[in-house]
N, C-alpha and C positions, 0 to 999 in steps of 0.2 A: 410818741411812737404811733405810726398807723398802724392798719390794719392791711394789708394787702399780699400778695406773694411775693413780691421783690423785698418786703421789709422785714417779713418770716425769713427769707433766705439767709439773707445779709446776717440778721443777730443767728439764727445756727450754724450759720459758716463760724462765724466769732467763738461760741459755745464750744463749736467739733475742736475749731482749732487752737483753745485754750487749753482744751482736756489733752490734745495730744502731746503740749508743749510740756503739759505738767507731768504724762502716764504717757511718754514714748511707746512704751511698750506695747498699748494699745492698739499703733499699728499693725499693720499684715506685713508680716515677716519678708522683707526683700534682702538680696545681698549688696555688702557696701558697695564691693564692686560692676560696673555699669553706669547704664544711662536712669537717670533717678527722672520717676511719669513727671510730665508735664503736668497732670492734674494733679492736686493735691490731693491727699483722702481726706481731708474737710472738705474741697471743693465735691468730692465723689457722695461724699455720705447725704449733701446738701441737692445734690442733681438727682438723690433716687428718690430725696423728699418731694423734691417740688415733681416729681414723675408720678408719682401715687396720688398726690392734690389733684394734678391736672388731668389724671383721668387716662394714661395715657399706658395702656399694657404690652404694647410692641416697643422693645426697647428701640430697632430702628427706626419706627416711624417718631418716639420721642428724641432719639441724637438729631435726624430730621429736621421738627420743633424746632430745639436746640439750637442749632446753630443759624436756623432762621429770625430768631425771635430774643436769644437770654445771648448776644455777644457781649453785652451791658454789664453783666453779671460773670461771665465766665473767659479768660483767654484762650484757654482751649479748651476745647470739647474732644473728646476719643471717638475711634470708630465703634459699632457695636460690637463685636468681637471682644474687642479689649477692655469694653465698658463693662460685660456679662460677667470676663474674666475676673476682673478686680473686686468686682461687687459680691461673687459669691465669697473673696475671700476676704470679706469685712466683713464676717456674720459676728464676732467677737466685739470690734466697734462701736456696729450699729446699737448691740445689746449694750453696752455700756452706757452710749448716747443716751437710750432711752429710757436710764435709769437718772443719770443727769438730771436729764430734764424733767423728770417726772420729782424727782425731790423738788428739785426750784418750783414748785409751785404750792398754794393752799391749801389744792385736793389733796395732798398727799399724808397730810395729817388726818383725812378724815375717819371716825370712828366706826362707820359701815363699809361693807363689802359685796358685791354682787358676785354670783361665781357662776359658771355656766360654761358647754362647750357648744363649737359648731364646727359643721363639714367644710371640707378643705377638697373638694372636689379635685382627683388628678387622671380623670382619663374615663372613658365610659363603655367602647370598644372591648372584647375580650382581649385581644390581639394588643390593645395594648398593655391590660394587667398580665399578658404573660410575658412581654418583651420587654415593660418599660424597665429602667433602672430601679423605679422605686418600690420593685416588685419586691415582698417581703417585710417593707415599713407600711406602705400604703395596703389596704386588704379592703375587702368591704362592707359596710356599716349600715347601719338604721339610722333615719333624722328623724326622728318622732314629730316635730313642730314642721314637718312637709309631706308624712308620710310614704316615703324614700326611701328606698337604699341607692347606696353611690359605692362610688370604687374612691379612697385615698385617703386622707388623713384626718384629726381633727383636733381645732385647737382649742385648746383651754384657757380661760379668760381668769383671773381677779380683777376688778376694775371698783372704785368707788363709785357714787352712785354719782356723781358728773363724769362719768367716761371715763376718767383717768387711767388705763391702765399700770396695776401694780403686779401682777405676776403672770404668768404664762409659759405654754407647756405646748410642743407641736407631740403628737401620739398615732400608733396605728389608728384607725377608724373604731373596732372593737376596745380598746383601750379603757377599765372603769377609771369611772368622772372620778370617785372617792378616790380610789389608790391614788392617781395623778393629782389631786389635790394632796396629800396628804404628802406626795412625794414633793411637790412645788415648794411646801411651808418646811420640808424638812432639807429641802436644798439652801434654804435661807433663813434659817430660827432667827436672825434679826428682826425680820419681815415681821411678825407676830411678837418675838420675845418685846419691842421697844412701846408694843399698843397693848398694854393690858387692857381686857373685857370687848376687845374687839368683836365684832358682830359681824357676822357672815350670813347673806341671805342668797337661797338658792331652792332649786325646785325640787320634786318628789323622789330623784334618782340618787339624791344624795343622804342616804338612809343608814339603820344599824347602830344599836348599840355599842358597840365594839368600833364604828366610825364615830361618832359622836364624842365617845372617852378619850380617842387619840386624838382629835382635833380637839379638844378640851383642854387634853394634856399643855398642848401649846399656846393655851389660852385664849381660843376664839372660841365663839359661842353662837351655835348654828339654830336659824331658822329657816324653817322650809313647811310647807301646807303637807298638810295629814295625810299618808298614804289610807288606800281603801282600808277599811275595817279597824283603823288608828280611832283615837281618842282625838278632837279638836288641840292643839297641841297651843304654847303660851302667844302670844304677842302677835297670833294668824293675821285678826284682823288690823294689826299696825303694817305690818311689812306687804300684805297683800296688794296694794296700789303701788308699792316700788319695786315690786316682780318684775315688771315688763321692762325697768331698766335695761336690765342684762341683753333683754329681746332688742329693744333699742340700738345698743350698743354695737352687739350682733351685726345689726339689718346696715349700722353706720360705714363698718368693714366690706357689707356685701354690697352696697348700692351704689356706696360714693366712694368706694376705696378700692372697691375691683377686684376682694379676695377670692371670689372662684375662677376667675378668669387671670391666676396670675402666670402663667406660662411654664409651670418650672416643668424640669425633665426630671432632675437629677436630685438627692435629698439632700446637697447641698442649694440647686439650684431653689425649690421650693422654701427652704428652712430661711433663705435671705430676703426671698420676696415677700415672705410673709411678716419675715421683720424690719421688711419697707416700707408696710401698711400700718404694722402697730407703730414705728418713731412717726410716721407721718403726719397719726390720729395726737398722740402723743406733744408731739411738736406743735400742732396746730393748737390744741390746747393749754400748753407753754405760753403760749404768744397772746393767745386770749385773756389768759390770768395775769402777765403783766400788762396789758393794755387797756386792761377794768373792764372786758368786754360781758355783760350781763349774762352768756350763754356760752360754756367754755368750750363744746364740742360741738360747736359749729363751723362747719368747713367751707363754708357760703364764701366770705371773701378769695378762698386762698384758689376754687376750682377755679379760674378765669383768668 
């Protein structure tokens, strides 16, 4: 199996459209009666993939692309309109996709965790935090690691220490990092119950006794560097060079995946784009790990 975009596409189209034959229900809810889309939602979930690879944030100017360049690949392509349509209503899907595939691979076994949040940038205007739709979810926040404030959201990461994302959480911008972790492992106690002595590494915001005990309770075991006037705390200097992971990881969503520039309006609209960019990162690393590729979160082939 190569490496390239058209052979990523092909095996997730395969992947989407196994999982749907097996968990119909997965799909977005249409009525029998009518004219049933010309795209498939495997073909759909596979065109927002290769959309976030290619770098491509204008959904018109990607349909565009599209029907210039992937006929090969695709019989029909949709207008934008209808493409927008259908896309915010696979947010249920795509989340399943990306737990798919996130099992099918090595990383997913692994015994570390990085955890960490970033900004989800939605508007910068006053005019627009008082008009937009996602006024009320979105509010605005401090990025310490830019020394910022922004107006919108932010998301929360679990991911192994090769990218892999394992959990995640979209939040107001004020939203604490602990309570949202704590709520992610308690949306899923399989998630931690099946890793006993799992390690979780993350940085100085994720403090407290009374946090520490509950995420305990669920059997993960937190490292993170010593807040001011703390005692040097166990295993500082093991995890201290795989800190920057999480930062990496971070920087791989905003550089090469386009998360602050993702368009949305609406808190649907943003809640799918954003989980265009995690299946995308996700996938890509799917495809790496069955193809023996030495470096699993590299997106080098697929942007081109």
């Amino acid at each position: 199996m190569t490496t390239d975009i058209d052979t990523l596409a092909t095996a997730l189209y395969v992947r989407t459209d196994d999982l749907l034959k097996a968990a119909p229900h997965l799909a977005p809810w249409r009525p029998r009666v009518g004219m049933q889309p010309r795209l498939t939602d495997a073909e759909l979930v596979t065109l927002a993939v290769m959309q976030a690879l290619l770098g491509f944030t204008s959904e018109a100017r990607w349909l565009r692309h599209a029907r210039a360049h992937l006929g090969h690949l695709f019989r029909y392509l949709p207008h934008q309109p209808g493409y927008n349509k259908r896309l915010r209503k696979s947010s249920d899907l795509v989340t399943a996709v990306i737990r798919l595939l996130a099992v099918d691979t090595t990383l997913w076994t692994d015994d570390v965790w990085v955890a960490d949040s970033t900004p989800v940038e939605c508007g910068r205007s006053r005019e627009t935090t008082r008009r937009s739709d996602l006024a009320g979810w979105a509010e605005y926040g401090y990025c310490a690691s830019h020394s910022r404030f922004f107006w919108g959201l932010r998301l929360h990461l679990v991911c192994t220490l090769g990218g892999l994302p394992v959990a995640f959480a979209l939040t107001g911008a004020k939203a604490d990092e602990r309570t949202t972790l704590l709520g992610i492992l308690d949306a899923d106690p399989a998630l931690a119950a099946e890793r006993p002595g799992q390690v979780l590494i993350a940085d100085r915001q994720y403090y407290g006794r009374d946090f520490e005990h509950d995420l305990a309770d669920t059997g993960v075991r937190l490292l993170r560097p010593a807040r001011k006037g703390e005692a040097e705390r166990p295993g500082a200097a093991l995890f201290k060079p795989l800190r920057q992971t999480i930062e990496s990881i971070n920087q791989t969503f905003k550089a090469q995946l386009d998360l602050e520039r993702h368009g949305g309006r609406t808190p649907a609209g943003v809640a799918v784009r954003v989980l265009q960019r995690i299946l995308a990162l996700t996938a890509a690393i799917w495809h790496n790990d069955h193809t023996g590729r030495p470096v699993k979160r590299s997106l080098t082939a697929y942007d081109h």
